[in-house]
VORO-220801 format. One line per 3 residues: number of its first residue (from 1); their letters; for each residue x, y, z of C-alpha. Coordinates in pm, whole numbers, plus 50000, padded with zeros to 5 digits. Layout:
<sites>
NUM	A	X:Y:Z  ...
</sites>
This chain:
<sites>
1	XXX	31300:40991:51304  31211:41316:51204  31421:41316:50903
4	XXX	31233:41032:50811  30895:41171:50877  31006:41494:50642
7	XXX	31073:41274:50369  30713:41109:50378  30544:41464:50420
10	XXX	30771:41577:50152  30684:41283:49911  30297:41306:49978
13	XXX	30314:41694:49912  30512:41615:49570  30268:41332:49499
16	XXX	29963:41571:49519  30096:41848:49307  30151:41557:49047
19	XXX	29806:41486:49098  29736:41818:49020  29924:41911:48748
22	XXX	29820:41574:48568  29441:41678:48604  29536:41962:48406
25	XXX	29691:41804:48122  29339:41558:48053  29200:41571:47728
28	XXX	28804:41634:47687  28554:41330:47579  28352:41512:47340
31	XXX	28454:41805:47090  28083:41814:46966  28057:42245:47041
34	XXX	28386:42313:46920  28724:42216:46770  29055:42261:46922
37	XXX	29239:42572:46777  29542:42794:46890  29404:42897:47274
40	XXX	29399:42473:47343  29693:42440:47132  29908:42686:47297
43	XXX	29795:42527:47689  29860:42144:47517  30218:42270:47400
46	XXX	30298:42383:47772  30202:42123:47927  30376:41897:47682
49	XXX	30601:41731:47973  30315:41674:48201  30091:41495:47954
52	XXX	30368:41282:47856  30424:41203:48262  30070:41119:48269
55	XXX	30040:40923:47948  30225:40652:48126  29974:40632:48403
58	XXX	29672:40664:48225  29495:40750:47870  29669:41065:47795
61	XXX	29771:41219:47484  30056:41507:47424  29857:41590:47137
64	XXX	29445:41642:47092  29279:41451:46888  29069:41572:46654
67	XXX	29248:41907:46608  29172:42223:46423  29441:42218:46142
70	XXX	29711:42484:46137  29568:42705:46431  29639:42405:46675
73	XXX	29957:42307:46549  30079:42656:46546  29954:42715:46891
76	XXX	30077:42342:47022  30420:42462:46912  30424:42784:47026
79	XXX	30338:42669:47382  30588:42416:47352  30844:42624:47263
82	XXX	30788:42822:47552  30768:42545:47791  31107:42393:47672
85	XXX	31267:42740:47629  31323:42707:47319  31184:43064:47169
88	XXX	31364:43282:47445  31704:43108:47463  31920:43395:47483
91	X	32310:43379:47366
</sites>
């Protein structure tokens, strides 16, 4: 019995940080003051995985829409590169 009630606290718990790391990985309505450059570009790369999660719950894309050219892309891989270790791989 209390096994079982561990597993149920332990699910809700995980739930909830899902919840919260989702809310992160939203993407703004309006980009009316300002286009995306490297800052948003480098915080969409590293949550790459979690906005891929979410896009199959609700409207969420891995990458913003409209971006600022090369400054996004540069950031959005940079951040993903860090996420996925990609950059600091060591031999």
């Amino acid at each position: 019995m209390r096994l079982r009630r561990n597993r149920l606290v332990l699910l809700l718990l995980t739930c909830v940080v899902m919840q919260c790391i989702l809310r992160c990985a939203h993407q703004p309505q309006s980009f009316a003051d300002h286009l995306p450059g490297f800052w948003r570009g480098l915080v969409h790369g590293f949550l790459i995985l979690f906005s891929f999660m979410g896009s199959f719950i609700t409207d969420v894309r891995i990458y913003t829409f409209p971006n600022a050219g090369r400054w996004y892309d540069f950031g959005y891989l940079l951040g993903a590169m860090m996420f996925l270790r990609v950059a600091g791989a060591s031999g």
